[in-house]
TORZADREN-830477 format. One record per residue (C-alpha): residue number from 1; residue in three letters; x, y, z. Coordinates in Angstrom, 3 decimals. Example, Ala and Ser with C-alpha at 12.3 -4.5 7.8 and 13.67 -1.06 7.14 Angstrom:
// TORZADREN-830477
(atom 1,ALA,(12.300,-4.500,7.800)),
(atom 2,SER,(13.670,-1.060,7.140)),
This chain:
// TORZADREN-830477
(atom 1,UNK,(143.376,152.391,146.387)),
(atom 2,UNK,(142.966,153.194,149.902)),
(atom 3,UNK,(142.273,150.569,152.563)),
(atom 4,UNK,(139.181,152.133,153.319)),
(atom 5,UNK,(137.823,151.866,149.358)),
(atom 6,UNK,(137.795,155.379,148.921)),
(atom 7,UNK,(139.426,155.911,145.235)),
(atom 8,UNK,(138.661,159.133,145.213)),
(atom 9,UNK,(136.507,161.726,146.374)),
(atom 10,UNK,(135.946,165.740,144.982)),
(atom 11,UNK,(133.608,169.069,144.843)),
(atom 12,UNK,(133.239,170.711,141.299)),
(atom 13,UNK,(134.586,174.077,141.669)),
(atom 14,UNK,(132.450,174.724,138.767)),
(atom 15,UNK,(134.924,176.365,136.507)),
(atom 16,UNK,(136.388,172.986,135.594)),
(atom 17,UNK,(138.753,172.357,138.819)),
(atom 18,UNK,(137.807,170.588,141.767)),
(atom 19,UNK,(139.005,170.018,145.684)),
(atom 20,UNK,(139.587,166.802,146.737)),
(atom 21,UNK,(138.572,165.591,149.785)),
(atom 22,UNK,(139.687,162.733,152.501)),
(atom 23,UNK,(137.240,159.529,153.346)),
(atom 24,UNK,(136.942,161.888,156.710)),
(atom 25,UNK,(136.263,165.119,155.251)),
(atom 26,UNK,(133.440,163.231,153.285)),
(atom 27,UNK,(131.622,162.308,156.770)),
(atom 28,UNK,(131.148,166.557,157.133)),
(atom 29,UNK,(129.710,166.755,153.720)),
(atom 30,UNK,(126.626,168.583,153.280)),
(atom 31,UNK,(124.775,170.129,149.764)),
(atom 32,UNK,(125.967,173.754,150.525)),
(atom 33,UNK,(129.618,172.846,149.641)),
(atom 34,UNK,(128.775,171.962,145.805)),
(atom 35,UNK,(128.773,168.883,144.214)),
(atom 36,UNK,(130.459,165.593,145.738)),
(atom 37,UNK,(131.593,163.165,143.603)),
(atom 38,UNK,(132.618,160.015,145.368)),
(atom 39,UNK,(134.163,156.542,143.731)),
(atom 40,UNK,(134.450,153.709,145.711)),
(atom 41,UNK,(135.547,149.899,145.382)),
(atom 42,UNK,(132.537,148.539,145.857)),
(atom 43,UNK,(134.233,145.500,147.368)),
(atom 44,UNK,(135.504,147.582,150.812)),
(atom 45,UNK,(133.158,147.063,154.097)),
(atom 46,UNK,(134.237,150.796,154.960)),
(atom 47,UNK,(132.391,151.692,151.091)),
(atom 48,UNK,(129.438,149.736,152.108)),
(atom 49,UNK,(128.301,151.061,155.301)),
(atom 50,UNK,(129.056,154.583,153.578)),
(atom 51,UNK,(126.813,153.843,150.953)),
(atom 52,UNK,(124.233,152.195,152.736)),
(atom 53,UNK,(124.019,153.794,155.636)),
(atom 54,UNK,(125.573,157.610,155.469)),
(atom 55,UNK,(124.941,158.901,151.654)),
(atom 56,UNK,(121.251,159.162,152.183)),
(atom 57,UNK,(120.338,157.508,148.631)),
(atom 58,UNK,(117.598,155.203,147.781)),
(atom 59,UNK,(118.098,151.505,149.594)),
(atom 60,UNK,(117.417,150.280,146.019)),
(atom 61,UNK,(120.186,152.570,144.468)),
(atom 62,UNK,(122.826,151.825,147.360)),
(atom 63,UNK,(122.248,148.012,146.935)),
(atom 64,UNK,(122.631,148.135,142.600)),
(atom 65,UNK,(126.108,150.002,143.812)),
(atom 66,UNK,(126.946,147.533,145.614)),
(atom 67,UNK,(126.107,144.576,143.436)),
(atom 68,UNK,(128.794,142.503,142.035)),
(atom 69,UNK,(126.803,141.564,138.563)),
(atom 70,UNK,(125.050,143.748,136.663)),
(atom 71,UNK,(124.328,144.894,133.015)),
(atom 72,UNK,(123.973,147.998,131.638)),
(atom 73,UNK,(120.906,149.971,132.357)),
(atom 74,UNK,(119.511,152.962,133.694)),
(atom 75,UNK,(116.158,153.704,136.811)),
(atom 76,UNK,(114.586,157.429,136.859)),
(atom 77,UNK,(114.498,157.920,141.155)),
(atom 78,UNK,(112.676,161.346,141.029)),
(atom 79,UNK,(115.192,163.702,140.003)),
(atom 80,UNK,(117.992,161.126,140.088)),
(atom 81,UNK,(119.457,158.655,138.102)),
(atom 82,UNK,(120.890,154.914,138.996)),
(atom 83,UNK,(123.009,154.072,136.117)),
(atom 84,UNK,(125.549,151.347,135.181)),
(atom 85,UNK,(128.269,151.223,132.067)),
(atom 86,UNK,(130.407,149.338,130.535)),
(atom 87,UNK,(133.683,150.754,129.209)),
(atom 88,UNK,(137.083,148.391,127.275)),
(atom 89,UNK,(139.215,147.240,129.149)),
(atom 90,UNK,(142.270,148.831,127.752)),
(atom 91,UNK,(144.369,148.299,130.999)),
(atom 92,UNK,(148.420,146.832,130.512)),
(atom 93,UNK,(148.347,142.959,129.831)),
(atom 94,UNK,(143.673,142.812,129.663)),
(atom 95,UNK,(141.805,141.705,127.050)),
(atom 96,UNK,(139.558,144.691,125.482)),
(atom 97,UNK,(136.705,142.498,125.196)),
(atom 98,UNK,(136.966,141.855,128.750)),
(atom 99,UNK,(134.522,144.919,129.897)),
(atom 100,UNK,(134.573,146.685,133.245)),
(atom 101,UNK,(131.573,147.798,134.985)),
(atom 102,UNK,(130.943,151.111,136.622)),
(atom 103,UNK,(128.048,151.893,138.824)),
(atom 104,UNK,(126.894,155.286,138.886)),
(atom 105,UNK,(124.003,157.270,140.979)),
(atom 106,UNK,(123.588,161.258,139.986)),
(atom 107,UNK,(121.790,163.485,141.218)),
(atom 108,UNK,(121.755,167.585,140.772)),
(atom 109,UNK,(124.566,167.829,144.165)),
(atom 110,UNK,(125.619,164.189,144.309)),
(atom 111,UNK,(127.251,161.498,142.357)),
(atom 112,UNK,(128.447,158.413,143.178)),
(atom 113,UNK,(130.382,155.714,141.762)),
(atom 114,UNK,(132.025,152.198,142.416)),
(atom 115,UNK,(134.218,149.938,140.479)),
(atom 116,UNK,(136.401,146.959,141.435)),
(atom 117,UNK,(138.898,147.703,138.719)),
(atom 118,UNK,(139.865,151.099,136.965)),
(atom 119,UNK,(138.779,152.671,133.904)),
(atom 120,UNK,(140.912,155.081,132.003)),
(atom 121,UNK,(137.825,157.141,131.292)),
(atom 122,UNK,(137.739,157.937,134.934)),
(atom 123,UNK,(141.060,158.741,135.049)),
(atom 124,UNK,(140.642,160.983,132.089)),
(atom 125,UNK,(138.015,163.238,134.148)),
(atom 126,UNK,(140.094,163.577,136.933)),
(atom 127,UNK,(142.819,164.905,134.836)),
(atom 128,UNK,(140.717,166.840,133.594)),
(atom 129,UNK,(140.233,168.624,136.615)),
(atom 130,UNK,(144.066,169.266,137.175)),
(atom 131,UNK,(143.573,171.243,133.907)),
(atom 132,UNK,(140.382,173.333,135.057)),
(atom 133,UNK,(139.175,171.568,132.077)),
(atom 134,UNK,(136.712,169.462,133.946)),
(atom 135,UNK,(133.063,169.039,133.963)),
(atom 136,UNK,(131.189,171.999,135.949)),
(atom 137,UNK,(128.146,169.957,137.009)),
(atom 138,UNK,(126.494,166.750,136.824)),
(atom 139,UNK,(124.980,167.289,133.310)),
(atom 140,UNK,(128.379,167.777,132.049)),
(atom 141,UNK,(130.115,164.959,134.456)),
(atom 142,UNK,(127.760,162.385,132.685)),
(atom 143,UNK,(128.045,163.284,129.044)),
(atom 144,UNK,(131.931,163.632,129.443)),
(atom 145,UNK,(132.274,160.335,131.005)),
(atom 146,UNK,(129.945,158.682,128.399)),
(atom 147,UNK,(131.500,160.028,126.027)),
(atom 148,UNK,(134.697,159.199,126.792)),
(atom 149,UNK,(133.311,155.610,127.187)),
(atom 150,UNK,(132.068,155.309,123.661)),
(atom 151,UNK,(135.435,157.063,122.109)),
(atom 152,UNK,(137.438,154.592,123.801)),
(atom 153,UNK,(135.466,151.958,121.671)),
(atom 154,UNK,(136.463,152.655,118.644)),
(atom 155,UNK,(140.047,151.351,118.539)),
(atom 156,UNK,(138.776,147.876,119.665)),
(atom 157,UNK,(136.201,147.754,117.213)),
(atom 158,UNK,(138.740,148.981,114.445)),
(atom 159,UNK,(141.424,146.402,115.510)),
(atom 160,UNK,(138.546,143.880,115.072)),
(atom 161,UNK,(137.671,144.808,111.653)),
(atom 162,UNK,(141.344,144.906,110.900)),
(atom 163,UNK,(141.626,140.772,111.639)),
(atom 164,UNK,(138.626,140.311,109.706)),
(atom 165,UNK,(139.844,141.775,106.467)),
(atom 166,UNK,(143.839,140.398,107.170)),
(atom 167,UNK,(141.680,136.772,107.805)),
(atom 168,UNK,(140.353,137.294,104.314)),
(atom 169,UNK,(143.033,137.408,102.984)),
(atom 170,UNK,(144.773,134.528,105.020)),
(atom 171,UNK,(142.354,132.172,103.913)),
(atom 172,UNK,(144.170,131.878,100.178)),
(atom 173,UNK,(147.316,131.016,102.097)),
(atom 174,UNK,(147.142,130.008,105.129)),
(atom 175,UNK,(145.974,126.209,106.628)),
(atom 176,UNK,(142.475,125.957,107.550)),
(atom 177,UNK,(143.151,125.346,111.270)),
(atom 178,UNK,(144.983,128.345,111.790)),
(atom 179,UNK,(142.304,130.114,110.009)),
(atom 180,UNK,(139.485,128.347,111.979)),
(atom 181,UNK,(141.383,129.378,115.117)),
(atom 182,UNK,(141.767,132.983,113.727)),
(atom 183,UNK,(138.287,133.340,113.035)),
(atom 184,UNK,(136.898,131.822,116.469)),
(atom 185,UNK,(138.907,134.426,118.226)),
(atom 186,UNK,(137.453,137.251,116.383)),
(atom 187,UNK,(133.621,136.236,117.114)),
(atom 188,UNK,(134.128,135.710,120.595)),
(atom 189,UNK,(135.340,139.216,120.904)),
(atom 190,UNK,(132.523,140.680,118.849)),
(atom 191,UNK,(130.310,138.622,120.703)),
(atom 192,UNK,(131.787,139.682,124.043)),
(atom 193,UNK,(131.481,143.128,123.160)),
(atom 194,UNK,(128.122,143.377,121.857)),
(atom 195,UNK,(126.839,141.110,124.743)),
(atom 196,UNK,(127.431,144.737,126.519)),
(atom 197,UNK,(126.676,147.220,124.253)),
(atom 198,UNK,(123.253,146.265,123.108)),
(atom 199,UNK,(121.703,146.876,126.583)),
(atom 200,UNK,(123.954,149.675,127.031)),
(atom 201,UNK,(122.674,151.462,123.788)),
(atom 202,UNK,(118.973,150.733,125.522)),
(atom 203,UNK,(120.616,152.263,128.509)),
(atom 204,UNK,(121.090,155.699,127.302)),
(atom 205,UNK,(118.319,155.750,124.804)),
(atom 206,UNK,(116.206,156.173,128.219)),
(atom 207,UNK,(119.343,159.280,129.367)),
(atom 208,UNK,(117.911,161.204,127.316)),
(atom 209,UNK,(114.038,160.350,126.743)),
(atom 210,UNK,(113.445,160.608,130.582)),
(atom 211,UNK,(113.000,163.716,131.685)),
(atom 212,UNK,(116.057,164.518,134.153)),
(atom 213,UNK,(115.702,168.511,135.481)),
(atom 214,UNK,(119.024,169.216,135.324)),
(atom 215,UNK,(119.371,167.852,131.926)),
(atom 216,UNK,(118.434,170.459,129.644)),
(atom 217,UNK,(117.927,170.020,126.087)),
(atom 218,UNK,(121.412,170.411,124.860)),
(atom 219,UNK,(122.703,168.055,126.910)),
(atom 220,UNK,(120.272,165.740,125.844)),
(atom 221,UNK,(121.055,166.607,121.957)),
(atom 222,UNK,(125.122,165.431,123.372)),
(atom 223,UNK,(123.545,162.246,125.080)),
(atom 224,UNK,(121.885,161.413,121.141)),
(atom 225,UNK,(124.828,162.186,119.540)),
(atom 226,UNK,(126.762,159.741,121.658)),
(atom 227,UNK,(123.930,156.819,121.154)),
(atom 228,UNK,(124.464,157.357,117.675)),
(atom 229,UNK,(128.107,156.364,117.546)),
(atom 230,UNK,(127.379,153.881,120.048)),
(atom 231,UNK,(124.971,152.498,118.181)),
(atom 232,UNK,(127.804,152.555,114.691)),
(atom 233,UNK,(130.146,150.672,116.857)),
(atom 234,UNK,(127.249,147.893,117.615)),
(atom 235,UNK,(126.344,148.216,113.342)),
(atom 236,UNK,(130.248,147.760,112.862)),
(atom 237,UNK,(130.667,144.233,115.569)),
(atom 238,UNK,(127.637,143.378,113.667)),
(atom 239,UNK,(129.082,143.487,110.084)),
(atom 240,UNK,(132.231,141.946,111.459)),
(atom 241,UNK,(130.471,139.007,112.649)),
(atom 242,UNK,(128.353,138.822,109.572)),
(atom 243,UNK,(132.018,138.701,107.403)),
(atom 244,UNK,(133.486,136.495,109.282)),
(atom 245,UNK,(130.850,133.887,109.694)),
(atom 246,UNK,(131.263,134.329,105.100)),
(atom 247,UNK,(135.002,133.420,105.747)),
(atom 248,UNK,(133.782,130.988,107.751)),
(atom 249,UNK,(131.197,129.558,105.395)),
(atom 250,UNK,(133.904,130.089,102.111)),
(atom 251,UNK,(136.432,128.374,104.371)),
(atom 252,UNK,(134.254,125.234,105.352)),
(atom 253,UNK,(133.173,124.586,101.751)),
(atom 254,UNK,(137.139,124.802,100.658)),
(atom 255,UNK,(137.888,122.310,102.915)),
(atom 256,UNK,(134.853,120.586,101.834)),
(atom 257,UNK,(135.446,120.471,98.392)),
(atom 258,UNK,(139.626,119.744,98.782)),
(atom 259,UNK,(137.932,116.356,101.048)),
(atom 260,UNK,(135.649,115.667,98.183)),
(atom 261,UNK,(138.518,116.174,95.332)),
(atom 262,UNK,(140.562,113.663,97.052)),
(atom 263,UNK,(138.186,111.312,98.169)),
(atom 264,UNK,(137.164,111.331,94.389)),
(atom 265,UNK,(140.404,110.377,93.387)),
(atom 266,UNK,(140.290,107.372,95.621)),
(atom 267,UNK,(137.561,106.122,94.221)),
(atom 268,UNK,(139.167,106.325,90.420)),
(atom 269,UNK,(141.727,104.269,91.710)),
(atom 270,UNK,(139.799,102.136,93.794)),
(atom 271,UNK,(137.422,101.391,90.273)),
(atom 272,UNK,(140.741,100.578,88.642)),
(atom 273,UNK,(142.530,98.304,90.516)),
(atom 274,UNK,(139.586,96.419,91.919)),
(atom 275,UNK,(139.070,93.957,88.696)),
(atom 276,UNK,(143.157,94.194,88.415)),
(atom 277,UNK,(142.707,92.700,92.188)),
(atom 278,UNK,(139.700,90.199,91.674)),
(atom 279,UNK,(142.157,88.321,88.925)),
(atom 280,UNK,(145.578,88.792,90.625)),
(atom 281,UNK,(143.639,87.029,93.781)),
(atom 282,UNK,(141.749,84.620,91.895)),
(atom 283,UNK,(144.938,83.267,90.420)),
(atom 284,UNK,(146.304,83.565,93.236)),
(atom 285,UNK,(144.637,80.984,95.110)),
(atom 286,UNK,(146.670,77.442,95.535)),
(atom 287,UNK,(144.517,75.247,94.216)),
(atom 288,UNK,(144.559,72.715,91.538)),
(atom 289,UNK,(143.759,73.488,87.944)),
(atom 290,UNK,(144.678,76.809,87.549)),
(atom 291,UNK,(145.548,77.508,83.823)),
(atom 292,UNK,(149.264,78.374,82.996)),
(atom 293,UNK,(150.674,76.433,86.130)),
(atom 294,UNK,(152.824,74.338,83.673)),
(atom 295,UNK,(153.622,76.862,81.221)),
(atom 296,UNK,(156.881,79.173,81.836)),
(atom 297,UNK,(155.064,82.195,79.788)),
(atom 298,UNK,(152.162,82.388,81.441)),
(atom 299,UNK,(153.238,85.221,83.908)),
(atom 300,UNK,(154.008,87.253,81.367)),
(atom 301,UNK,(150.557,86.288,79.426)),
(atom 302,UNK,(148.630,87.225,82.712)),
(atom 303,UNK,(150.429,90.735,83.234)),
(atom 304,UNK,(149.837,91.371,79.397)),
(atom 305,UNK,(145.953,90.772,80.531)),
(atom 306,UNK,(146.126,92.357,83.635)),
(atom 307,UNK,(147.605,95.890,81.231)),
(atom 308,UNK,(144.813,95.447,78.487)),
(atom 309,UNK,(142.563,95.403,81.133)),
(atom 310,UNK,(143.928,98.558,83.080)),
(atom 311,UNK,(144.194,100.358,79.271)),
(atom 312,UNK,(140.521,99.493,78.849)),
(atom 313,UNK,(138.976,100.479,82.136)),
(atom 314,UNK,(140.610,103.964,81.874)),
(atom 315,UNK,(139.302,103.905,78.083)),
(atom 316,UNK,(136.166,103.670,79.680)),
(atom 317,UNK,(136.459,106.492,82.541)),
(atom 318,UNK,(137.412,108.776,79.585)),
(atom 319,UNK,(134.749,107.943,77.645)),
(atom 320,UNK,(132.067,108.604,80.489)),
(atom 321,UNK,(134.457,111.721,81.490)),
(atom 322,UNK,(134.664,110.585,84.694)),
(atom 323,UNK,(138.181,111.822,84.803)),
């Protein structure tokens, strides 16, 4: 990143290369050259007063650039269009669930773009263009790069479904809090992700319903194509949630019935020795004129009871198969 926020800044060729340019040569720019493609941190004062005050946009467009929060969507401006994605984050040590925003405005000659951190699908266009394998215009610029933020879903989303079947099959074997914590993870990050990817489904539903000159019907067949596997990914977060919240459910009435199997089993032996405890207590109060104080058998008379009583009550629990 340079210190005045310029990532990076090119003109299509339009066979699939493009030159790149310097944050000064950018200042000379004018339609005649081809299409500029500028990405910025949107962060950087030097990107702000470019954006604001020198790239001749829509005051409403420069400020959505510039914004710090914002959720998927896309405004019609005439011919142009104001448009912000989310795309994994499948950066070294991140969290995948943890989305990163780009802002984009296109028009026919222009485009730009900020970020505050990088997306790999960015990076993938401007290698790309090493190649002279790049997009040749702004049609092609914005199905490649939504495409190549869609694709990118797919691993996360499979990784997810992966926990939810291996958590299935952890909960014959494994404790219920490491299950519980298993699960909790895995709804968070379907959650997470589908917190974006519902508006952003919305979001290019209205790419390709709007009508965009420069997008001709092909490319708007391409845009559909990639809502449709956007919108299987959202399906597939959506049948992971639904299976886990099942484990979830299965798991909580496990636990529920283990509890109720043991607490159960207190209460048989709770029902057993209470009488054996009402008469061990009762003659065991120091008082005079209990019977068998003066008779050296007696202990062994009262633990005979205390036995025939036991025998009987669990006669009785049989009987009334209450165990």
């Amino acid at each position: 990143m340079k210190q005045n926020g310029l990532s990076h800044a090119v003109i299509f060729d339009k066979k699939g290369g493009a030159k790149t340019l310097s944050f000064e040569q950018i200042e000379n720019y004018n339609k005649e050259m081809g299409l500029l493609w500028v990405h910025f941190d949107y962060s950087s004062q030097e990107a702000i007063e470019w954006i604001s005050n020198k790239s001749g946009i829509d005051p409403i467009a420069s400020e959505a650039l510039l914004t710090a929060e914002t959720r998927p969507r896309t405004t019609v401006f005439d011919d142009s269009i104001l448009l912000a994605l989310r795309g994994v984050n499948l950066n070294a040590n991140s969290n995948p669930e943890d989305m990163i925003s780009i802002r984009l405005f296109i028009s026919e000659d222009l485009i730009i773009s900020t970020k505050k951190r990088d997306l790999l699908s960015v990076k993938d266009i401007l290698d790309s263009f090493e190649k002279n394998k790049g997009p040749e215009n702004s049609a092609e610029f914005l199905i490649s790069l939504t495409d190549r933020l869609t694709s990118r879903m797919e691993g996360t989303i499979e990784d997810l479904q992966d926990k939810s079947s291996e958590v299935e099959e952890m909960m014959l074997e494994s404790s219920s809090i490491q299950l519980r914590t298993e699960i909790s993870k895995i709804r968070r990050e379907a959650i997470s992700l589908r917190r974006y990817l519902a508006p952003q489904r919305e979001a290019m539903y209205k790419l390709y319903h709007d009508k965009i000159s420069w997008l001709n019907e092909y490319d708007k067949i391409q845009l559909r194509e990639i809502t449709d596997q956007l919108i299987r990914y959202i399906e597939e977060l959506d049948s992971v949630n639904d299976k886990v919240t099942l484990i979830q459910e299965e798991l909580l009435n496990k636990v529920s019935e283990e509890m109720n199997q043991r607490m159960y089993v207190l209460s048989i032996i709770s029902a057993i020795f209470l009488p054996l405890g009402f008469l061990t207590g009762l003659f065991g109060i120091n008082v005079g004129g209990l019977p068998g104080t003066e008779n050296s058998n007696a202990f062994m008379v009262f633990s005979g009871i205390l036995a025939v009583v036991g025998v009987f009550q669990y006669y009785l629990l049989k009987k009334f198969k209450w165990i």
